[in-house]
C-alpha positions in Angstrom: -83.2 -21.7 -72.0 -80.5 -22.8 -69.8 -77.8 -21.7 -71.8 -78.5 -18.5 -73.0 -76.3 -17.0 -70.6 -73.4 -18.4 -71.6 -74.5 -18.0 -75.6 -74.3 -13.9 -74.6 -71.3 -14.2 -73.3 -69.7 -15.6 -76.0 -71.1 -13.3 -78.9 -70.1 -10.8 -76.7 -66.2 -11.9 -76.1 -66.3 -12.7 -80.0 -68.2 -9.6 -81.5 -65.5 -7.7 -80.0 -62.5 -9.9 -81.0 -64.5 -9.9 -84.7 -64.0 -5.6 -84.7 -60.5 -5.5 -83.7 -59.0 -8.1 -86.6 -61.8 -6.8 -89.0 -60.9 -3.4 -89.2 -59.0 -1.7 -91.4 -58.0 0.4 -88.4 -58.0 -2.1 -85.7 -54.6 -1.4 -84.8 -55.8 1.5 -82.8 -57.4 -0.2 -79.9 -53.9 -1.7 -79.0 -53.6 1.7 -77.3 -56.4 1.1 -74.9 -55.4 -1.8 -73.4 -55.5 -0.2 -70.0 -59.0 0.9 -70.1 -61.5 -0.2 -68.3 -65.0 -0.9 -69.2 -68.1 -1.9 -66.9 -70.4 -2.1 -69.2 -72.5 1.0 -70.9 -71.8 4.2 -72.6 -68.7 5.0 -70.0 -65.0 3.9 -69.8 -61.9 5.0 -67.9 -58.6 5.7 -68.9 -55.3 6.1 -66.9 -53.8 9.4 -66.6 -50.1 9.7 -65.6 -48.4 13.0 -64.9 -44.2 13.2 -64.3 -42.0 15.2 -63.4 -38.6 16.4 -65.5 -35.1 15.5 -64.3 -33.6 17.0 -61.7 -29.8 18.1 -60.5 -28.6 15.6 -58.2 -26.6 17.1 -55.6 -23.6 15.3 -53.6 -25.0 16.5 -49.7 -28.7 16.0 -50.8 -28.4 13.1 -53.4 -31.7 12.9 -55.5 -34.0 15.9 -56.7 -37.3 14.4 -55.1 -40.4 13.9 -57.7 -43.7 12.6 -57.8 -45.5 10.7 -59.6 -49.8 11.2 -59.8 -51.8 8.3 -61.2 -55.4 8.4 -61.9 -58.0 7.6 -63.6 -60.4 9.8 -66.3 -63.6 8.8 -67.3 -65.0 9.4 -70.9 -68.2 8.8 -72.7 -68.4 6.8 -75.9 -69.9 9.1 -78.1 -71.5 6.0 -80.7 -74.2 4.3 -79.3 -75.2 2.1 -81.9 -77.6 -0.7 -81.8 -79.9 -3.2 -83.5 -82.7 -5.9 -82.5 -82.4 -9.5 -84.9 -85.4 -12.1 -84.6 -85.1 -15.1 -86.1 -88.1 -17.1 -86.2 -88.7 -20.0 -84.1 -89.7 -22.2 -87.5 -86.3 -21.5 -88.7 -84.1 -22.8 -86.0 -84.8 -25.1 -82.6 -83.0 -24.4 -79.4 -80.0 -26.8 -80.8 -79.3 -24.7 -83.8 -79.8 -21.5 -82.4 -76.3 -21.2 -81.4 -74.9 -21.5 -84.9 -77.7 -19.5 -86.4 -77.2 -16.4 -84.0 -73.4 -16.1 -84.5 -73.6 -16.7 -88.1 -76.1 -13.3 -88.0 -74.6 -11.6 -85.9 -71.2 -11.9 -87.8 -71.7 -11.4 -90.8 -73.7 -7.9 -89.4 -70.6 -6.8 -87.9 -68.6 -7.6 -91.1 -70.8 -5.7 -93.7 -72.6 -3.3 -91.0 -70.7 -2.4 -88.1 -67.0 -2.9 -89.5 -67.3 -0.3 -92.0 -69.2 2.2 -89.4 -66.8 2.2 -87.3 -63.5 2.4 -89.7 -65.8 5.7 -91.1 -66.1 7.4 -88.1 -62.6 6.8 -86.6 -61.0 7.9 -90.2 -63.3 11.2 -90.2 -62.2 11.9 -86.3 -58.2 11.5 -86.8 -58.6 13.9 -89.9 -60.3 16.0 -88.0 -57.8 16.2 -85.3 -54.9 16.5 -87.4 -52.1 19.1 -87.4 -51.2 19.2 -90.4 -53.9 19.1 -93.3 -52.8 19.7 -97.2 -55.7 19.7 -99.9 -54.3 18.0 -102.7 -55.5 16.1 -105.6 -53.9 12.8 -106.0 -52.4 12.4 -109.7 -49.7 9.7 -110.6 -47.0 11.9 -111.2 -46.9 13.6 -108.0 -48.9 11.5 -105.5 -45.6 9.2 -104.3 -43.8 13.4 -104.0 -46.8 14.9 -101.6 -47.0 11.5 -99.5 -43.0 11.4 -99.1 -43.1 15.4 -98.1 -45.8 15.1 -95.5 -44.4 11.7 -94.2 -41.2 13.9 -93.3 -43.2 16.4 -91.5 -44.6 14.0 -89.5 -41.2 12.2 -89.0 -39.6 15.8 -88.6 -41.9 15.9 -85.0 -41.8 12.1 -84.1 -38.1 11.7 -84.3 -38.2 8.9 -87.5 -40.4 6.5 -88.8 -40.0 3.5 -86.7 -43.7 4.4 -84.5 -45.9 5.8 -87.7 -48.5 4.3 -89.7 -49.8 5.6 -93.3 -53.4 4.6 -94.1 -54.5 5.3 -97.5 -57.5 5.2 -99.4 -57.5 2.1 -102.1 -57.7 3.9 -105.3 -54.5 6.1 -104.0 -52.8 3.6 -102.6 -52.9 1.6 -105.9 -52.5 5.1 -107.8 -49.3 5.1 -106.0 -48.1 0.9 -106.5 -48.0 1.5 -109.9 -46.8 4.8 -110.6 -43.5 5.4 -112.6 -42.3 7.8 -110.0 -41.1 5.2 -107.4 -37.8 6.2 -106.6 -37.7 4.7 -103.3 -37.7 0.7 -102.6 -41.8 -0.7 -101.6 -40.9 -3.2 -99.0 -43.5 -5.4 -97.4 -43.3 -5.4 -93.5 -45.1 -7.6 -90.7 -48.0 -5.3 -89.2 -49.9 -6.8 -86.3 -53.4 -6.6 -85.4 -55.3 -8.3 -82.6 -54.1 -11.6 -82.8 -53.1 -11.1 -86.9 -49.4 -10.8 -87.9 -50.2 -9.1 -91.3 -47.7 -8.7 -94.6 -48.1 -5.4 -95.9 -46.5 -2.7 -97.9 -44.1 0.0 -96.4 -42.3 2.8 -97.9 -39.1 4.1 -95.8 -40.2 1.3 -93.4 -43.5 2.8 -92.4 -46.2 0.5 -93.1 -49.2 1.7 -95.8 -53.2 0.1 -94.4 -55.0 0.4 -97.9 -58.8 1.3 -96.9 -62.0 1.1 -99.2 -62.6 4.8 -100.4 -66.2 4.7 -98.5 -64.5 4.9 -95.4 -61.9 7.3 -96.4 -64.8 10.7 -96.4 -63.5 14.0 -93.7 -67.4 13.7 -92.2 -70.6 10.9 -91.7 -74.0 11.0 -91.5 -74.7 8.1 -88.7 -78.7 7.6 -89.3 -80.5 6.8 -86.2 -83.7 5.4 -87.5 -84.9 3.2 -90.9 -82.0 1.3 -92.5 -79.3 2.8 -90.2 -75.7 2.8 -91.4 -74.1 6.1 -92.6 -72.9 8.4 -95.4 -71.3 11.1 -96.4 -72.3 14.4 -95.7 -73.2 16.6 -98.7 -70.0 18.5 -97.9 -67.8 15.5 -97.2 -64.1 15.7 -98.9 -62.2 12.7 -100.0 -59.6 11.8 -97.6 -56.1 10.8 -99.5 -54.3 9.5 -96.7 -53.6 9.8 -93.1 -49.8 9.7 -91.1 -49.5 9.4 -87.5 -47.8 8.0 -84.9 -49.0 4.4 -84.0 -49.5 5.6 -80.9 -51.6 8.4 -80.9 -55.3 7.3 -81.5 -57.1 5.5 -78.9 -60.2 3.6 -80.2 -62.4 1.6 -78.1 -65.3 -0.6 -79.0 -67.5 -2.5 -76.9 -70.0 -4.6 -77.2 -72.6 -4.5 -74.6 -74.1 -7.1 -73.1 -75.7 -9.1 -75.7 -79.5 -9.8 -74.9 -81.3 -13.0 -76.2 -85.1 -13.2 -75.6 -86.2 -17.0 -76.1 -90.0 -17.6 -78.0 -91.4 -19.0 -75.0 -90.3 -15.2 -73.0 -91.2 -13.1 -76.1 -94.2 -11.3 -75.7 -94.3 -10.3 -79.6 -93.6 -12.6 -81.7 -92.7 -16.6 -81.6 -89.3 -15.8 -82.2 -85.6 -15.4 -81.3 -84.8 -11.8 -80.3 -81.1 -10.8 -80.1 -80.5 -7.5 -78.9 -77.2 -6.0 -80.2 -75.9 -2.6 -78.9 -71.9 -1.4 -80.1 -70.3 1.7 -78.2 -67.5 2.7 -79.9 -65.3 6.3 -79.8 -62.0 7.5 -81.1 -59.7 9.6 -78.8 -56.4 11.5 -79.7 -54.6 13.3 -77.1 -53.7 17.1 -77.5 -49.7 16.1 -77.3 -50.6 14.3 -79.9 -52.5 15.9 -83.1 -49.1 18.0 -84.1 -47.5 15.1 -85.2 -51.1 13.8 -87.0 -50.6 14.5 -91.0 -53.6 14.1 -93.6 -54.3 15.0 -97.5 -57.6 15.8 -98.1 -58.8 15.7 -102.0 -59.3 19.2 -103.2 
């Protein structure tokens, strides 16, 4: 088919711009935009490294300095994929088109978009430098979220630059608790192309998550049904507080693969081949300031 090119190309541009408004914590690959990505399991990232400042001196003016630029290359850890056929009774070559995408997003909505919130949740508690096992009540929950949001503040200088995400029954736990002392403001949050209303407390904006995606650790199954769990040891995570800045998350959708009926070997069917790298980075200067309540 003449066209299938240009059909891969789409899903591909579209699968990605699908992630980044559909997650809950798609506000986290605004700090990659610098990488670069060639396709695979690889990406690079720049690396910048500055000097403090100097005396300047009346005879010798300036303190000279340099400046190193570079680039680092990483692997995406998740290499996550999945083959669709759709029979070629079901659609012609005209509604393919509409048939694919229609698959392919509502996979990424129920499938992939939860996936990836899960394992990028579980990572940045993982990383985080300041953990407190609490269990959330109504009388105190508003108390322990204020005290570790100054903590995190304390190290970031205020609360202009953090972000609270919080898992739904909490966050709820906490919009209608008694002990509200302080005003619940609603803010503008963007993601992607979304300008967002949501809630802030002190200013800082509060992301309310589905508790599924809210666990401290994942099975990722590799073969049957796929998708992912809990561990048996897996903790409830309360909330998270960091600096918008410090996790990088990148996802990528490889290059989408469509098999037409007349070039399938195996069946008389559509095969789309979908494969999803995806990986979660916080910098070391960065996990001090990372703040989390994990459920007792």
């Amino acid at each position: 088919m003449s066209n299938t090119i240009e059909y891969a190309k789409v899903f591909q541009q579209e699968l990605d711009k699908q992630v980044i408004e559909g997650c809950t914590s798609g506000w986290m690959e605004e700090n990659a935009s610098q990488v670069i990505y060639n396709g695979g399991s690889e990406i690079k990232m720049p690396k910048m490294s500055l000097q403090g400042l100097g005396s300047y001196s009346r005879d010798e003016g300036y303190t000279g300095g340099a400046v190193t630029y570079s680039f680092e290359t990483f692997t995406l850890s998740q290499d996550r994929g999945r083959r669709f056929r759709i029979d070629a009774v079901d659609v012609d070559e005209s509604g393919f088109g509409l048939a694919a995408a229609n698959v392919a997003a509502e996979f990424q909505r129920t499938r992939v978009i939860p996936e990836i919130d899960a394992y990028r949740y579980s990572k940045l508690a993982a990383a985080a430098g300041i953990k407190k096992s609490y269990t959330a009540v109504k009388s105190t929950a508003l108390s322990e979220l204020l005290g570790q949001l100054s903590q995190v503040c304390d190290l970031t200088g205020g609360e202009g630059d953090n972000v609270i995400v919080m898992s739904r029954p909490v966050y709820d736990m906490i919009m209608l608790s008694g002990e509200l002392a302080c005003a619940v403001d609603c803010v503008q949050f963007s993601q992607g192309a979304l300008d967002l209303t949501v809630k802030s407390i002190t200013g800082v904006p509060i992301i309310p998550v589905p508790s599924a995606r809210m666990k401290s650790a994942y099975t990722f199954n590799t073969g049957g049904d796929g998708g992912f769990a809990p561990t048996a040891a897996a903790k409830s995570i309360n909330w998270i507080i960091c600096p918008r800045s410090a996790p990088i998350a990148v996802s990528k959708t490889d290059n989408v693969k469509i098999i037409t009926p007349e070039a399938n070997q195996f069946a008389d069917a559509w095969d789309i081949d979908y494969r999803k790298y995806h990986d979660l980075f916080v910098p070391d200067n960065k996990k001090a300031a990372i703040a989390v309540s994990i459920s007792e």
